[in-house]
N, C-alpha and C positions, 0 to 999 in steps of 0.2 A: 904936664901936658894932658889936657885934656883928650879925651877918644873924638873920633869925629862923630859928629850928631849922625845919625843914621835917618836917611831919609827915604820915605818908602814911598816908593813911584806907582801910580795908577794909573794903568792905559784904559784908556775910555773910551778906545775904539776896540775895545776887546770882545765886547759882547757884540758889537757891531760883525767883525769878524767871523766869530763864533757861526753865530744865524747864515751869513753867507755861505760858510764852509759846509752847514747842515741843510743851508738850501738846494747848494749844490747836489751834495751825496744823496738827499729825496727826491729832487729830480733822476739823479742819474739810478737809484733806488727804483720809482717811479718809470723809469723808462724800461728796468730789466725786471720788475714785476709784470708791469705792461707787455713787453716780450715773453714774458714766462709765462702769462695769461694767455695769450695768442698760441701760443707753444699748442699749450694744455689744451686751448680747445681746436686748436687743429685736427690735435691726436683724438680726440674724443669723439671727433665725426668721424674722422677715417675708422675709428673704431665700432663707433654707433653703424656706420656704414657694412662696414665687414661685417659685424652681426644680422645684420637685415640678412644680406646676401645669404650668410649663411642659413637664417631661417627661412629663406624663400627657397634655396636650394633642397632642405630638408623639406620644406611641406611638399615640395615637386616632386623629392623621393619616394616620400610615404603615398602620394596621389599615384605615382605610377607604379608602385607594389599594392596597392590597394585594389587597381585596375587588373593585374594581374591578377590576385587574387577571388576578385568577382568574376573574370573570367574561367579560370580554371572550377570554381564553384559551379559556377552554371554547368560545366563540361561535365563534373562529376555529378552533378545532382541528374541529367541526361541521363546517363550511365547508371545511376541507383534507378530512376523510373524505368528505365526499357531494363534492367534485370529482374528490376520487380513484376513486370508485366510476364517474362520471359518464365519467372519462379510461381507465378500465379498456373499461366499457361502448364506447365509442368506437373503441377500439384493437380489440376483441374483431370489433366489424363492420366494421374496416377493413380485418382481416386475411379475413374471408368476404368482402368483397367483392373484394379482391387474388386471392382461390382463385377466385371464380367468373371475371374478369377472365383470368384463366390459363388457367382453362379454355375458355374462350368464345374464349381467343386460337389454343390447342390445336387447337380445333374449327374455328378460320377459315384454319388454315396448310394441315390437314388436308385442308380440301375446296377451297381452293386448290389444292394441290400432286396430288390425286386429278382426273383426268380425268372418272371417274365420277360424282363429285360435285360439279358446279356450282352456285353458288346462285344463288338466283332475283333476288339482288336485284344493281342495276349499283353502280359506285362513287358515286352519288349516294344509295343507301340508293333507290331503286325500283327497280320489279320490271322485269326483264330478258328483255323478252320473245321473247330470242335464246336464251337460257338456261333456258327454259322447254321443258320436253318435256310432250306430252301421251301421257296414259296410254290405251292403245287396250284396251278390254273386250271 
């Protein structure tokens, strides 16, 4: 007895098949890239979006502390001129007062150190009635 011939069978609708079956999966491939593209740039606005806002939020922040800031500025720079005017004013009669002070010292050395000119008053600041001359008419 012979074996049985062995006979090998070739479908040749197989690659036919094949390409269907792979057409299909890249279509359906195709259609959830497609959905996963759309996905993606859904989120990409909503997120490109959220970012905006939030840098228009910030530049809003920074514009209204900025505003504050120029504000309160102004108020103390106010406040530095009329002190300075106020420190000016002060030094200006401090220094009349130093000149009169000089002079008044001038004047007390003066009639100290003159025999002729005694004043009336003793070192207690009253009147010195030793140092008093009367004036004869």
């Amino acid at each position: 007895m012979h074996p049985a011939p062995v006979v090998e069978f070739t479908d040749l609708t197989a690659p036919y098949n094949e390409d269907r079956r792979r057409r299909r999966t890249q279509t359906k491939d195709k259609q959830a890239i497609s959905s996963m593209h759309m996905r993606r740039r859904a989120q990409n606005r909503a997120s490109q979006r959220a970012f905006r806002e939030r840098k228009e939020k910030h530049a809003q922040d920074l514009q209204r502390q900025l505003d504050e800031l120029e504000t309160r500025h102004k108020a103390l720079q106010g406040s530095y001129n009329e002190l300075g005017s106020t420190n000016k004013k002060l030094a200006d009669e401090l220094d009349v007062l130093r000149n009169r002070i000089s002079v008044a010292q001038a004047s007390h050395d003066l009639a100290e150190n003159s025999p002729s000119m005694k004043t009336p008053l003793g070192p207690d600041g009253e009147l010195d009635k030793k140092n008093v001359t009367e004036v004869e008419d």
